[in-house]
C-alpha positions as CSV (number, residue, x, y, z in Angstrom):
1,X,-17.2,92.8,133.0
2,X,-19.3,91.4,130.5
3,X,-17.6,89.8,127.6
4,X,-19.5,89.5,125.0
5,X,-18.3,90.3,121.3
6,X,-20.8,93.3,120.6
7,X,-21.1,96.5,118.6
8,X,-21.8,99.2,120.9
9,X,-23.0,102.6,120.0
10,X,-22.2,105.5,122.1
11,X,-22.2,109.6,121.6
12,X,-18.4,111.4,121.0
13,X,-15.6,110.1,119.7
14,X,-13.0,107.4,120.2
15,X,-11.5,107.9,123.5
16,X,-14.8,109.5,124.8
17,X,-16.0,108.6,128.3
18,X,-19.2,106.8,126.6
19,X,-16.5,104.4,125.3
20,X,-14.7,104.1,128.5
21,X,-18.1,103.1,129.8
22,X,-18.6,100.7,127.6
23,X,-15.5,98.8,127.7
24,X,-16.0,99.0,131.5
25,X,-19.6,97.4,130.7
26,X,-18.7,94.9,127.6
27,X,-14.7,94.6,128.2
28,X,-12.1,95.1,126.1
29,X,-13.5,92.8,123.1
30,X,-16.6,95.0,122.8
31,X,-16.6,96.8,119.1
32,X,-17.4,100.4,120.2
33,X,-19.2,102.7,117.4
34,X,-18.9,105.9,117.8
35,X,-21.7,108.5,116.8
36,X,-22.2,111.9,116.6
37,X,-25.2,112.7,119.1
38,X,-27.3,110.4,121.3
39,X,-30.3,110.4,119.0
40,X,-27.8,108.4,116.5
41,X,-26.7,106.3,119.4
42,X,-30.8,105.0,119.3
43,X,-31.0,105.3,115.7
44,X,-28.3,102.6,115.9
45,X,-29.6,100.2,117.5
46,X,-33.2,100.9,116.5
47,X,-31.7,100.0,112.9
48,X,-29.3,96.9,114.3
49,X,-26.2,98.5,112.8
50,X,-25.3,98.1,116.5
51,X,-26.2,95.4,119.5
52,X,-26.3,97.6,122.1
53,X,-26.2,101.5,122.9
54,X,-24.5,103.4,126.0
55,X,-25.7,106.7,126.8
56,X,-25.5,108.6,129.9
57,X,-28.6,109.8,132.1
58,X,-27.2,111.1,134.6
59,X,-24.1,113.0,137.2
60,X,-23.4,113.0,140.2
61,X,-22.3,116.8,140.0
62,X,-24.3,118.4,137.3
63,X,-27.6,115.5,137.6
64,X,-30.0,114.2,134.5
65,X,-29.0,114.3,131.0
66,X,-32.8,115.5,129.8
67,X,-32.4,114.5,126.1
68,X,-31.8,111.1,126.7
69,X,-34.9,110.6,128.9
70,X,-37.0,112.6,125.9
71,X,-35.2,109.7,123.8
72,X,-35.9,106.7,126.0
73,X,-39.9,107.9,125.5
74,X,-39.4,108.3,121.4
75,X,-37.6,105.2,120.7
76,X,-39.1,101.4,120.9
77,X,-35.9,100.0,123.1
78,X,-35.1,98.3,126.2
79,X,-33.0,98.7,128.8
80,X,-30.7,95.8,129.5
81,X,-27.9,97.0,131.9
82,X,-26.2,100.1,134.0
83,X,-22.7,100.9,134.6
84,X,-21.2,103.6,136.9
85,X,-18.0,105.6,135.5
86,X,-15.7,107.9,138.0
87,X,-15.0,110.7,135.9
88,X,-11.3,111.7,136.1
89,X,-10.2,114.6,133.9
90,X,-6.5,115.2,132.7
91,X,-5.2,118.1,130.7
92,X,-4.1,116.7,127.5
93,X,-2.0,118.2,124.8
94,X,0.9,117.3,121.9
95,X,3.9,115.7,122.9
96,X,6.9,118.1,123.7
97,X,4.1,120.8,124.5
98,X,4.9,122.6,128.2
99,X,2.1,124.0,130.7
100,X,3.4,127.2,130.1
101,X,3.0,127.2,126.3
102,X,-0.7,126.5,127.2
103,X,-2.9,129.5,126.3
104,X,-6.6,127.8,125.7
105,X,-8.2,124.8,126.7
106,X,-10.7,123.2,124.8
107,X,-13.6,120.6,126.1
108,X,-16.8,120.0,126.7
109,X,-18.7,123.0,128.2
110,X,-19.5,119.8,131.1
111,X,-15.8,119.3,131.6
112,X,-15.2,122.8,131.8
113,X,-17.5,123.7,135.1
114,X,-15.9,120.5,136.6
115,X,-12.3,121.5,136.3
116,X,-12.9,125.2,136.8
117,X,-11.1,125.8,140.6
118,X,-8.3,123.7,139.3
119,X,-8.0,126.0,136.3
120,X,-8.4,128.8,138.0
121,X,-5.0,127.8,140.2
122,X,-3.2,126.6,137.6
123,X,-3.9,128.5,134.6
124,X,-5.4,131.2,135.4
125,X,-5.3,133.5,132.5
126,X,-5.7,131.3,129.6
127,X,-9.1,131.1,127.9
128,X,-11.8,128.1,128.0
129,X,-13.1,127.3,124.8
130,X,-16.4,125.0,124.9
131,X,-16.3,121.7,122.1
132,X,-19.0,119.3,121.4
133,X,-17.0,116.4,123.0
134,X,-14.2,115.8,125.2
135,X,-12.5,113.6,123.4
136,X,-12.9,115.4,120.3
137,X,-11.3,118.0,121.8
138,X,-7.9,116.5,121.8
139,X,-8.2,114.8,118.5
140,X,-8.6,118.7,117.2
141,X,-5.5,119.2,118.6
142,X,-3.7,116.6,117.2
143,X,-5.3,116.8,113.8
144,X,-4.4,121.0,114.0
145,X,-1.3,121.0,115.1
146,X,-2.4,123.9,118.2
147,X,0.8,123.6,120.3
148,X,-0.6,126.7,122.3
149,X,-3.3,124.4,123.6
150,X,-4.7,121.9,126.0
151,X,-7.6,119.8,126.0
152,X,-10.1,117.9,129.3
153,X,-10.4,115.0,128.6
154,X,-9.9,110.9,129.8
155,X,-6.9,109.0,130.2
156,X,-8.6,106.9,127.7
157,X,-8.4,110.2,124.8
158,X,-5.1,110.8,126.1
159,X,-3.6,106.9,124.8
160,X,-6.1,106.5,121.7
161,X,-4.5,110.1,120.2
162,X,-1.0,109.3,121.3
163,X,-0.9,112.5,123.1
164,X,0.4,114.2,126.5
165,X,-0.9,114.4,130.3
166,X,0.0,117.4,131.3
167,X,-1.8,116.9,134.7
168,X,-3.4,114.2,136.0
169,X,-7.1,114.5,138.2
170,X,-7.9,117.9,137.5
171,X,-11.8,117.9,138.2
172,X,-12.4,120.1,141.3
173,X,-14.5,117.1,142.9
174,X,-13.1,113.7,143.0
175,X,-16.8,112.2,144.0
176,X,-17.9,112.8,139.7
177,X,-19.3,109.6,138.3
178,X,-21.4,109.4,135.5
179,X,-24.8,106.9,135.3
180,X,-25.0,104.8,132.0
181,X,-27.6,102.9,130.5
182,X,-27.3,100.4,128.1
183,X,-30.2,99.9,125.2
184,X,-30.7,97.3,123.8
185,X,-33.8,95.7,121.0
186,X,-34.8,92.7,123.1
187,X,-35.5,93.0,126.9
188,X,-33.5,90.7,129.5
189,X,-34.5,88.2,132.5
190,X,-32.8,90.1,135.2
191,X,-30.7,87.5,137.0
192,X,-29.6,88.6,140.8
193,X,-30.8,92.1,142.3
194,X,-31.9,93.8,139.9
195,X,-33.5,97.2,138.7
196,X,-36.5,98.4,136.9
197,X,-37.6,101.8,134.9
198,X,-40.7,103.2,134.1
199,X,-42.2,106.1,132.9
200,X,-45.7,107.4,133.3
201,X,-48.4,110.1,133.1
202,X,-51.5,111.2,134.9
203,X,-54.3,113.3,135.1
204,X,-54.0,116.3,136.5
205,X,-56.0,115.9,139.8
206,X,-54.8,116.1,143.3
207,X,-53.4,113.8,144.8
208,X,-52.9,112.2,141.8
209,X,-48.3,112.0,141.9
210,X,-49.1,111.0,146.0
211,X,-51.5,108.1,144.9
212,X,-49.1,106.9,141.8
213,X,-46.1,106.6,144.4
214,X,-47.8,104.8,147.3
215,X,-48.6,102.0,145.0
216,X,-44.5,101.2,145.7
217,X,-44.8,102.5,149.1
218,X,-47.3,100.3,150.6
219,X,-45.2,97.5,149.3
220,X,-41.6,98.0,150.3
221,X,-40.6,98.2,147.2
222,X,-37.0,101.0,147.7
223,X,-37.5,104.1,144.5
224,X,-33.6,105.3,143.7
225,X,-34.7,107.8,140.9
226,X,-37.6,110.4,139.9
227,X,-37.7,112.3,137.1
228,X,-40.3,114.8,135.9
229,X,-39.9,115.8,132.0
230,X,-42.5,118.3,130.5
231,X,-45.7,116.1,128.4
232,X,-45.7,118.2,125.3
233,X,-49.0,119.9,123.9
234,X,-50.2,119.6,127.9
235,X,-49.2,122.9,129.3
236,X,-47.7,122.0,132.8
237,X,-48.4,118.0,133.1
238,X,-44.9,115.8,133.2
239,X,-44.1,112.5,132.5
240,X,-42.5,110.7,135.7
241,X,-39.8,108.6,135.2
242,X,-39.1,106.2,137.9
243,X,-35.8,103.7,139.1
244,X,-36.6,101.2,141.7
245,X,-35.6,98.7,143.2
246,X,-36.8,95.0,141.8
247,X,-37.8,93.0,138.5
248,X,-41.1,93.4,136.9
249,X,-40.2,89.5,137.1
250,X,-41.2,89.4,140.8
251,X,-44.8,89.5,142.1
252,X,-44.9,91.9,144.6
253,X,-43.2,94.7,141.7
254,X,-45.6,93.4,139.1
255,X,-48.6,93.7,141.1
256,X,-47.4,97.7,142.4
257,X,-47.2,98.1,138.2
258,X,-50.8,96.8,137.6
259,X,-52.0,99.0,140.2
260,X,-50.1,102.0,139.0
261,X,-51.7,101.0,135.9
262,X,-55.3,101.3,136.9
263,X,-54.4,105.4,138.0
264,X,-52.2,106.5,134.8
265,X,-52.9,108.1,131.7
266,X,-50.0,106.9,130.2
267,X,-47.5,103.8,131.2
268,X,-44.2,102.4,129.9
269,X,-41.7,100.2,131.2
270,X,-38.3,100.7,129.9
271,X,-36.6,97.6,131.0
272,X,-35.8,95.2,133.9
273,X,-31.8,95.0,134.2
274,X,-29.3,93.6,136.4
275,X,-28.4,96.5,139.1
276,X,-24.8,98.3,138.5
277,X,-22.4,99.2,141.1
């Protein structure tokens, strides 16, 4: 989609869906760099030892990823892009290994709940043991030699570790797509329809979340996201975190920002980016 010869940072390892985001996002010349958590996914970029980061915010099924809105407030970056990923999930073990030699299945705790009516059906007695990453998962299981297990995980994990699909699709919803961000150190001219994200805080007074959202209201301008996240040391005041609709590039936006301005405590934009689909 967008070929440019980048290193991208992402959380899990090879195989992961961060990276199949990102290839979806960059295409297949992208250098993908995997890390550990999504803190090191910032501290990447923050440091330039990558271009870009890729970190989910949120699912459709199981909704916001918390610690990466907590990191989007902490770190000095920008948003530059979004990509949407449909989440398929195969069961994925060594070659020559059989369903019925299967007696655990490793994954992400995530991946788990997804595929758990399917599990239930198909293997019903084996146990479900959590991992800190999907792909990770199977890249135990090749690096172990477990020929008594299976692993959740992508298509994309499945070809990277040279191992087997047992079966293919096995999330219980078929409508699981994961929201992507990517980070970046310089902020972007939005070309086309486009997005912008903000965060914000405000006193405590009533009225006070009604008055900070008719600023938009009273000018067309379409919210897609809200997001409340605690403000810590204040016991029960949030920061809100809000998608919508437009560039900070176009008047009408930029003059619903300088009024939201005038009624926060705290305010923040986090980038202006080219809408995903």
């Amino acid at each position: 989609m967008h070929n440019e010869k980048v290193i991208a940072a992402f959380q899990g390892e090879r195989g992961a869906y961060s990276e199949a985001a990102t290839v979806t996002y960059f295409g297949e010349g992208v250098q993908p760099l995997p890390r550990a958590s999504f803190e090191a996914v910032f501290d990447a970029v923050s440091s330039s030892d990558a271009d870009r980061g890729v970190i989910p915010v949120e699912n459709s099924l199981a909704g916001s990823i918390h610690r990466n809105y907590d990191l989007l407030l902490r770190y000095d970056l920008t948003i530059v892009g979004e990509v949407q990923l449909r989440i398929a999930h195969h069961l994925i073990a060594l070659p020559g290994v059989s369903l019925a030699d299967v007696r655990r299945v490793y994954s992400h705790p995530q991946a788990l709940a997804q595929c758990e009516q399917s599990l239930d059906k198909l293997l019903p007695h084996v146990e479900r043991v959590p991992t800190y990453d999907t792909a990770g998962s199977v890249n135990m299981l090749r690096e172990e030699g477990i020929r008594d297990g299976a692993a959740i995980a992508s298509r994309r994990a499945a070809d990277f570790y040279e191992m087997s699909v047992l079966r293919d699709d096995l999330e219980d919803d078929p409508e699981n797509y994961t929201r992507f961000l990517i980070l970046s150190r310089d902020a972007v001219i939005p070309d086309g329809a486009a997005k912008t994200s903000i965060v914000f805080a405000m006193d405590n007074v009533p009225g006070a979340l009604f008055k900070s959202l008719a600023v938009f209201a009273l000018r067309d301008i379409d919210l897609t996201k809200i997001e409340s996240r605690p403000l810590q040391g204040k016991r029960w005041q949030y920061f809100f975190y809000i998608d919508f609709a437009g560039s900070v590039h176009e008047t009408h936006c930029r003059n619903a920002l300088n009024h939201l301005q005038e009624i926060t405590s705290f305010f923040r934009i986090l980038g202006s980016y080219p809408r995903g689909v």
